[in-house]
C-alpha positions as CSV (number, residue, x, y, z in Angstrom):
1,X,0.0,0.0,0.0
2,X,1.4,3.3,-0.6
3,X,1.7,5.8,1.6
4,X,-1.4,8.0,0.0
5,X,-3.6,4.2,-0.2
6,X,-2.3,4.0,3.8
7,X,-3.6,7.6,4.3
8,X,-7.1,7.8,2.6
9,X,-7.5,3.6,4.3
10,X,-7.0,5.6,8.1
11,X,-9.2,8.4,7.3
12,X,-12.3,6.6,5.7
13,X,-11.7,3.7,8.7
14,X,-11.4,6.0,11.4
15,X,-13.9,8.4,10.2
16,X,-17.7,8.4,12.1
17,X,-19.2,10.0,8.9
18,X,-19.8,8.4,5.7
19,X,-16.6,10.6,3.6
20,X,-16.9,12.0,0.1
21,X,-14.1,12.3,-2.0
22,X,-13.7,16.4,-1.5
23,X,-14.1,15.9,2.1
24,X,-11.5,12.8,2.2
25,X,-8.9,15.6,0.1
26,X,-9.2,18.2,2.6
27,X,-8.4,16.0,5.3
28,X,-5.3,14.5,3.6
29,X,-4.2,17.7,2.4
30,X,-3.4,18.7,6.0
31,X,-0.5,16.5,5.9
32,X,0.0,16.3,2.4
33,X,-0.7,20.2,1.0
34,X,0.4,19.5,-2.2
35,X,-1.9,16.4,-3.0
36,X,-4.2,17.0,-5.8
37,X,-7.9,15.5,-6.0
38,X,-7.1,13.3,-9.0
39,X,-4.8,11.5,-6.3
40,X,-7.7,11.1,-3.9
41,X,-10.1,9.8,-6.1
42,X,-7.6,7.2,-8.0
43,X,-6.3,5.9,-4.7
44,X,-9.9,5.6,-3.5
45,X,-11.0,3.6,-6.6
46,X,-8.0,1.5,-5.6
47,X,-9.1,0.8,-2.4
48,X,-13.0,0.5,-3.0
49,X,-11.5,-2.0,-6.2
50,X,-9.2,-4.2,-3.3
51,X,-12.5,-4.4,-1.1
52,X,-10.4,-2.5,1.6
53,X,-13.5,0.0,1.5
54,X,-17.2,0.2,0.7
55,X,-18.8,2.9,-1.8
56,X,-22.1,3.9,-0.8
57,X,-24.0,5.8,-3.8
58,X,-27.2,7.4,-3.7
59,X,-28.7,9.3,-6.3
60,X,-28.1,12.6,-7.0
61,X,-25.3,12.5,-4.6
62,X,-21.7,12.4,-4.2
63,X,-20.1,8.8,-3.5
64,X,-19.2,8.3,0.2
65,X,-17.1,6.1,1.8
66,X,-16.7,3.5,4.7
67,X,-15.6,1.0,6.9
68,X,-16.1,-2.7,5.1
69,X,-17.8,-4.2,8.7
70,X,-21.2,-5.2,7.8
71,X,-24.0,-2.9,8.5
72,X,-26.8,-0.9,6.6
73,X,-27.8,2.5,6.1
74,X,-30.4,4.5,7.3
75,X,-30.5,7.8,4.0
76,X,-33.2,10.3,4.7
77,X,-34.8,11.3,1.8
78,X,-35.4,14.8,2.4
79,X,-31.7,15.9,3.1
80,X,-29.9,13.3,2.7
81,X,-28.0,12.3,6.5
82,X,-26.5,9.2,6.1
83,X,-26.4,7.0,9.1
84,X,-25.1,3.5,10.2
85,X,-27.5,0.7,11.5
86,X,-27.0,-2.9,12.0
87,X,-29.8,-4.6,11.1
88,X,-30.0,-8.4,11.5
89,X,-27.9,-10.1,8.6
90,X,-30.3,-11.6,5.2
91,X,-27.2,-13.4,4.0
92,X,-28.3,-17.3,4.8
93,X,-31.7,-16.2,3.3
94,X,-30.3,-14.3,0.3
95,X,-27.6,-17.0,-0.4
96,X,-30.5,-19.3,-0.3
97,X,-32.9,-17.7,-3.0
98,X,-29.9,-16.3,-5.3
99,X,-28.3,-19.7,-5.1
100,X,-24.4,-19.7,-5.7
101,X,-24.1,-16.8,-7.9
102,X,-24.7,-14.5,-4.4
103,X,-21.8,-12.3,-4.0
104,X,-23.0,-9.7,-1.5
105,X,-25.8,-7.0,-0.4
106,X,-25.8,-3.2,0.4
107,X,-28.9,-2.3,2.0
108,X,-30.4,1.3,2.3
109,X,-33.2,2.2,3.9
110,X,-34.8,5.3,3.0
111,X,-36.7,7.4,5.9
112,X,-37.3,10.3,6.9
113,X,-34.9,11.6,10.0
114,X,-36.2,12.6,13.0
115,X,-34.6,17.0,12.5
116,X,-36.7,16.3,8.9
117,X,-40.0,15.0,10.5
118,X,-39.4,18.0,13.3
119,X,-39.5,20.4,10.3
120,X,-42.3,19.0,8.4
121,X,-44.4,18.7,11.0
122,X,-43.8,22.5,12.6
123,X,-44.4,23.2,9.0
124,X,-47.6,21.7,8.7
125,X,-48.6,22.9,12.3
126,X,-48.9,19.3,13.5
């Protein structure tokens, strides 16, 4: 791994938000100032290629990035927080209806977060 792979790898694994590529850059370019984005975003493909990372896309959104342990997300619709939750694993029953072709799942659930909900709701004068 080089030392820029070693780099983005800490920040994205160390990280308690879900990373995009910009806010990944500014973070390395405290130690590295003269890093450029095109570094950032081929040493992240690296990564994300390796299975050192996961890429979580939504529509209409930048890529983010994360930890590989298995988990979900939580994406609110209406402004688009991203949040961790472990939900209980569908593997065995996925493995089972796929059949051996399975590889993996990413699951996102899309809700409406509670600040969201607040807002709508004072909105509406509920």
């Amino acid at each position: 791994m080089t030392k820029y792979e070693r780099e983005i790898y800490t920040v994205i694994t160390t990280s308690n938000e879900h990373l995009t590529v910009e806010q990944i850059y500014g973070q390395i370019q405290e130690k590295y100032p003269k890093i450029v984005l095109a570094t950032i975003y081929n040493n992240v493909n690296k990564l994300y290629e390796a299975g050192l990372i996961r890429k979580v896309s939504i529509e209409g959104m930048a890529d983010r990035y994360d930890h590989i342990q298995k988990h979900d997300h939580l994406i609110c619709r209406n402004c688009g927080k991203l949040s961790d939750i472990v939900l209980k694993d569908l593997t065995p029953s996925l493995q089972e209806m796929v059949g051996d072709g399975f590889l993996s799942y990413d699951l996102k659930v899309f809700y409406l977060c509670p600040d969201c909900r607040k807002r709508l709701n004072s909105n509406t004068g509920v």
